[in-house]
N, C-alpha and C positions, 0 to 999 in steps of 0.2 A: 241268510247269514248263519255261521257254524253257530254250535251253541258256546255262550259267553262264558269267561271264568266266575262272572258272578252270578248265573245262572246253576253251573254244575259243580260249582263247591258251595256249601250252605254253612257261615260261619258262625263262631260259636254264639251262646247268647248272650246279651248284653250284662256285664258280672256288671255290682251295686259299686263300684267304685274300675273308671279306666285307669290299668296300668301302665306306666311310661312307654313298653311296649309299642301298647294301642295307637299311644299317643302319637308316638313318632311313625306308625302305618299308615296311619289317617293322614299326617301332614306329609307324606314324602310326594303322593301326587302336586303338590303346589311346586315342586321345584320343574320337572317340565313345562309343566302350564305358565308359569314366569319366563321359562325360557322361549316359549313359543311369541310370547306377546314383547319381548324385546325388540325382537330384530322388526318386526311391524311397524313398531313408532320409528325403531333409530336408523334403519337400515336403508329398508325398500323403498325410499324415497332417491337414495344419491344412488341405490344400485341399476332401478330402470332408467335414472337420468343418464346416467354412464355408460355401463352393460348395455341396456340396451337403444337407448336414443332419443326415447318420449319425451316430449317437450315439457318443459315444468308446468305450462298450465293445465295443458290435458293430464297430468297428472296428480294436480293436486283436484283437480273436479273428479277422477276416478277415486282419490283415495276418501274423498270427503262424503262421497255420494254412499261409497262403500261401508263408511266409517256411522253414517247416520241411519242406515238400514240394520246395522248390527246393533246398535244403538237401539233402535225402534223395537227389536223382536227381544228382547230380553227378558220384558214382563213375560211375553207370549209360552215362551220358552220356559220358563218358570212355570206358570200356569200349568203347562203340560208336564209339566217332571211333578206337580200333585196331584196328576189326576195316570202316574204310573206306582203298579205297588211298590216296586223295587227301584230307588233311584239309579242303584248302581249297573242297571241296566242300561239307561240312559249314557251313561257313564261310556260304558264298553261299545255302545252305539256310536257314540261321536267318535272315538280316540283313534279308530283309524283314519277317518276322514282329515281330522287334524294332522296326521302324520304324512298323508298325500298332499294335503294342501300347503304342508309345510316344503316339502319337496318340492311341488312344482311351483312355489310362489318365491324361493330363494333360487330358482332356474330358471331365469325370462329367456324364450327362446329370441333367436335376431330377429324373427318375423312375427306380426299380430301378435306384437307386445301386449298393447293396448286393455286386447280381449282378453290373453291372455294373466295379466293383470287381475283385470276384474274378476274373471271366474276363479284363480284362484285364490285371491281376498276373500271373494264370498263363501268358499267352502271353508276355508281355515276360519272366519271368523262365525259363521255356522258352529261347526263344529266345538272352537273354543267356547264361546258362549252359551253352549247346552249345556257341554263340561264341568265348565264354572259354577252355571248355575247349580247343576244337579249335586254337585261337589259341595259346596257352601249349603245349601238346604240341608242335606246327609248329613253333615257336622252338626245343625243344630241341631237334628232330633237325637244325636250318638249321647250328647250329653246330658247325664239326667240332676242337673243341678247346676247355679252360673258359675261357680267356679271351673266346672269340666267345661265347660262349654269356652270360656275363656282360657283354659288350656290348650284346648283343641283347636279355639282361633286364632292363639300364639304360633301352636306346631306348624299350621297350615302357613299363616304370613312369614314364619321363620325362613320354612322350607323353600316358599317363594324368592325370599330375600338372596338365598342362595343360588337361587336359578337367575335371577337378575346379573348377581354378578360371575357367574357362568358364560352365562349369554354373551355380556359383555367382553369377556376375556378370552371365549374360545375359536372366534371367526380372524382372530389376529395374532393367536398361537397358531393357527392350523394354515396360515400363509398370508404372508405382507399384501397381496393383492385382496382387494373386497371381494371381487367377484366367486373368485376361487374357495378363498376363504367362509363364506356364507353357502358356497354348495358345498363344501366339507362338513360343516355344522348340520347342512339340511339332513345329510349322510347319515350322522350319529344322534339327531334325534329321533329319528324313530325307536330306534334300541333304546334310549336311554327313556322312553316314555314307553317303552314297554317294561321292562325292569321295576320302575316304582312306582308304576298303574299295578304292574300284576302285586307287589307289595301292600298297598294302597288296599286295593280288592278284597285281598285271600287273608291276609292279617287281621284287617278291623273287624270287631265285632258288628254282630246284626245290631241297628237301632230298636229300640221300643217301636209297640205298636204303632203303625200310620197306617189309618185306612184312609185309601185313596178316596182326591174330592170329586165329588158326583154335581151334573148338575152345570149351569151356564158359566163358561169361560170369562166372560167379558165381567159377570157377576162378580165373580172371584176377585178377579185383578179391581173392582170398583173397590168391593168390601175390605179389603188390605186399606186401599188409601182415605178409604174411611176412619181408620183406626186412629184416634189422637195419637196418641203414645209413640205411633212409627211418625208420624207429621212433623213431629215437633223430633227426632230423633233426626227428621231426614234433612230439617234446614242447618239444623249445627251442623250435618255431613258437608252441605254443600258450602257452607260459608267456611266450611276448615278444608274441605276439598278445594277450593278456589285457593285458599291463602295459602297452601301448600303447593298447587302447579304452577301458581305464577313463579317464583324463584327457580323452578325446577325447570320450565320452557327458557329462562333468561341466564342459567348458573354458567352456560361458556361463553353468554357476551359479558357478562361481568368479570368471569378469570380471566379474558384476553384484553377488553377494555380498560378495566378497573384496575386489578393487580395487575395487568403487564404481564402474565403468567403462563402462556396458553398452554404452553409444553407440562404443565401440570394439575389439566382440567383431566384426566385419567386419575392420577392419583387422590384427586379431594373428589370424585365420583367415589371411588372404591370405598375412602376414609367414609365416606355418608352412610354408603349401603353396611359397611363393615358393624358401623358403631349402629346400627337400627339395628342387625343381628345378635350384636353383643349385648345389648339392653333392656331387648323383650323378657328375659326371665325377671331383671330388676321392674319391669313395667306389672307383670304376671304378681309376682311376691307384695307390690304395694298395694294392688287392686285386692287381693286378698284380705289384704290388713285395712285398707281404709275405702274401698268399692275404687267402681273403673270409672263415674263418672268423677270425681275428684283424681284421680293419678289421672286421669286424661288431662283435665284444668291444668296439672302443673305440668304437664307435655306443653301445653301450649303455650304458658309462660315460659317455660323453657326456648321455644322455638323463638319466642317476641321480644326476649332477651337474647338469643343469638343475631338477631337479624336488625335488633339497634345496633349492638356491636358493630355488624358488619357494614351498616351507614358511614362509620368513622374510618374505615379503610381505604389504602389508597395504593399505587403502585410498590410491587415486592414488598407488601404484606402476606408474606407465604404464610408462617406460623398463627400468624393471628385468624388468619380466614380457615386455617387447619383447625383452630377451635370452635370455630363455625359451624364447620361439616362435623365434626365432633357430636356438639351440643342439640344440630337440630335433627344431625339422622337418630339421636338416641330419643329424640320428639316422634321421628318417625316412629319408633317402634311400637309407640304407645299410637298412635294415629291408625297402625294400620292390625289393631290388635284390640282394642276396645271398642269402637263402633261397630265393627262386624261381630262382637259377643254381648252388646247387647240389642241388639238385632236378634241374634239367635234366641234372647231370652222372650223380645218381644212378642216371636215370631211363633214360641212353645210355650207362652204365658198357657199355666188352667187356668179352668171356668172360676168365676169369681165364689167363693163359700168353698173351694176343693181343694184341698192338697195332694191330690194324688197326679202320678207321673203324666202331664199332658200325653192326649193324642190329637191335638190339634195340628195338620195336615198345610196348611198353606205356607210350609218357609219357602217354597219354590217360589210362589209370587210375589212373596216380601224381598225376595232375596235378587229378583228378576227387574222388580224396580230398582233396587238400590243401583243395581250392575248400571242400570240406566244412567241414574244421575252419573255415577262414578265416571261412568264415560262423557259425559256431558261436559263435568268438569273440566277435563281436560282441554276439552273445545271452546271453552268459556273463557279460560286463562289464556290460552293463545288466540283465542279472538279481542281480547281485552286487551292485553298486553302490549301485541305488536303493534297494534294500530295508535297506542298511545304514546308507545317509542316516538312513532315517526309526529306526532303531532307537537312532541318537545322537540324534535329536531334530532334525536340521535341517530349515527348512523354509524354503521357496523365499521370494526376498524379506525375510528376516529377517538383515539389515546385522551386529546387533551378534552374534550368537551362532555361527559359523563354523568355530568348533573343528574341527567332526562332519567339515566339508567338508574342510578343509584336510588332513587327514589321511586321508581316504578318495580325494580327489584326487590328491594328494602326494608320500602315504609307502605307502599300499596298492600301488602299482602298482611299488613298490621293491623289493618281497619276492619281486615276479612277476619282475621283473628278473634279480634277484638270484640266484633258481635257474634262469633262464634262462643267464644269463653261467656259470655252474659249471659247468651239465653242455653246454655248449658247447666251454667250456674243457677239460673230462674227455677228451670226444669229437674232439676237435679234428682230427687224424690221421687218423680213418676218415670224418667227415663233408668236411675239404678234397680228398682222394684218391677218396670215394668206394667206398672197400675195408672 
């Protein structure tokens, strides 16, 4: 492999306070990497049913097999981005692969689909998942105090935020057909992941010290989930992960069931991601003023108070459900902006009696589980979900009978909330310090 841009430019050194600059070099990678992980969930399923002709079950056992293998290596992957000196090597290692597997996985050929399928899931999710990790681990160490560190998990989620709704919007600008339209996207990602990778690279400063970790793998990835502090950090993750995917797998049978609205499940998408972009500087400025595990609490009420609301909703309630998507993507902002920075802090806490700049080396494994659960989450909510639709009886397209939905939309993801906010609240003290 040629020599890496991160390899043959040596950036400057890490100055005692990041400039906005920095800030926004560091975050501009997250907007490919969001764009790459869109079309995966929302796409590649109706493309090789269509395009190419794979039956839906052989297809959801490839994507699911695919899905929990990428899943499984994340720690691993983590693991090994601590035991390289230079994350952003890792970094320039993956990003081509991503960019071929991007290509050939938004182009099923007519024949051995199937394979072709798998192999390239596997590589783009390879790839993405090194990416990720090594990316999120580098943010921690860039920041030498939780405020940077929470800036810099701001720029990153922001940037992503943006790539979502990119993703979203530009396979249907670029032509009314799917097919077409997703290999025009596959087209211009590559460029567009080379542009704010090489940004990303060549801009941010070097982090602090990290000498790489020495010594048994398996060791490493134990001694992380050892840690109180990340345990009790990782159940609030998942119990607000969960509360947050269920409405997010169910939000177009509820605009088309519920409201009657379908023709305007586009626009309360956008309003979500819009207002989670617009709100992370206000999420950023409270956490400042009164820490992030409290601005996160009131994200969360925020979010438990949009979604009684949206209990009381009923056909062409457009504006009211607009307050909805309003209220709890400005929930998201803090959701996906505060857990990952104090993560970061946990992850660079010093030795207990020290104030001096951590060189504590494992955010790759901290960071290699989180990605896990994160993913899991999502598996968890639409394993939960569906299956309970159908046990109330609902069924897609059936206007008057909505009960099932409404309540599994609703009020299920309130209870997820609800013990999320508690033992957040319990914990409050050791998860904001870190101790």
């Amino acid at each position: 492999m040629s020599r890496s841009p991160a390899s043959a430019v040596v950036p400057a050194a890490l100055p005692a306070a990041l400039p906005r600059s920095a800030l926004l070099a560091y975050g501009a990678l997250g907007l490919p990497l969001a764009m790459a992980a869109l079309p995966v969930y929302v796409h590649v399923p109706r493309l090789y049913a269509e395009a190419a002709g794979m039956s839906l079950s052989l297809l959801g056992a490839l994507l699911l097999g695919a899905r929990l293998l990428d899943a499984g290596i994340d720690p691993l992957l983590g693991a090994w981005s601590d035991r390289s000196r230079r994350r952003q090597r890792l970094i320039v290692f993956a990003l081509p692969g991503l960019a071929i597997g991007m290509l050939a996985l938004l182009n099923p050929p007519s024949t051995a689909a199937p394979l072709w399928l798998l192999a390239s899931l596997l590589l783009t999710y390879f790839a993405f998942s090194l990416a990720s990790v090594a990316y999120q681990a580098w943010g921690a160490e860039l920041g030498s105090n939780t405020g940077e560190r929470t800036r810099l998990t701001a720029s990153r989620e922001g940037f992503g935020l943006l790539g979502v709704i990119v993703a979203a919007a530009l396979p249907g600008l670029l032509s009314s057909d799917l097919a077409q339209g997703l290999s025009g996207f596959a087209k211009l990602f590559p460029l567009l992941l080379l542009l704010l990778a090489s940004w990303t690279l060549l801009a941010t400063p070097a982090a602090a010290c990290r000498p790489p970790v020495r010594g048994s793998l398996l060791v490493d990835l134990g001694s992380v989930l050892g840690d109180r502090r990340f345990r009790h950090l990782l159940l609030v993750f998942v119990l607000n992960g969960i509360a947050a995917a269920l409405p997010a797998t169910l939000v177009l049978f509820f605009v088309a069931d519920v409201l009657q609205a379908d023709a305007w499940s586009g626009a309360f998408l956008a309003l979500y991601f819009a207002s989670a972009v617009a709100f992370l500087p206000f999420w950023v400025g409270l956490a400042r003023r009164f820490g992030r595990v409290r601005s996160w609490l009131l994200s969360m009420l925020v979010a438990v108070a949009s979604f009684v609301w949206a209990a009381g909703l009923g056909a062409g309630d457009l504006w009211p459900f607009a307050l909805v998507c309003l209220l709890s993507g400005a929930a998201l902002g803090a959701d996906l902006t505060m857990p990952p920075a104090l993560l970061a802090d946990i992850s660079e806490q010093p030795s207990e009696g020290r104030g001096e700049r951590p060189c504590r080396a494992q955010a790759g494994a901290y960071f290699g589980w989180w990605n896990l659960v994160a993913k899991l989450n999502l598996a968890l909510a639409a394993g939960l979900s569906l299956p309970l639709l159908d046990l109330v009886g609902y069924r897609p397209g059936t206007a008057g009978d909505t009960a099932g939905l409404v309540a599994v939309y609703c009020l299920l993801p309130l209870a997820f909330k609800g013990g999320a906010a508690l033992l957040a609240w319990r914990w409050r003290d050791s998860l904001e310090t870190g101790r």
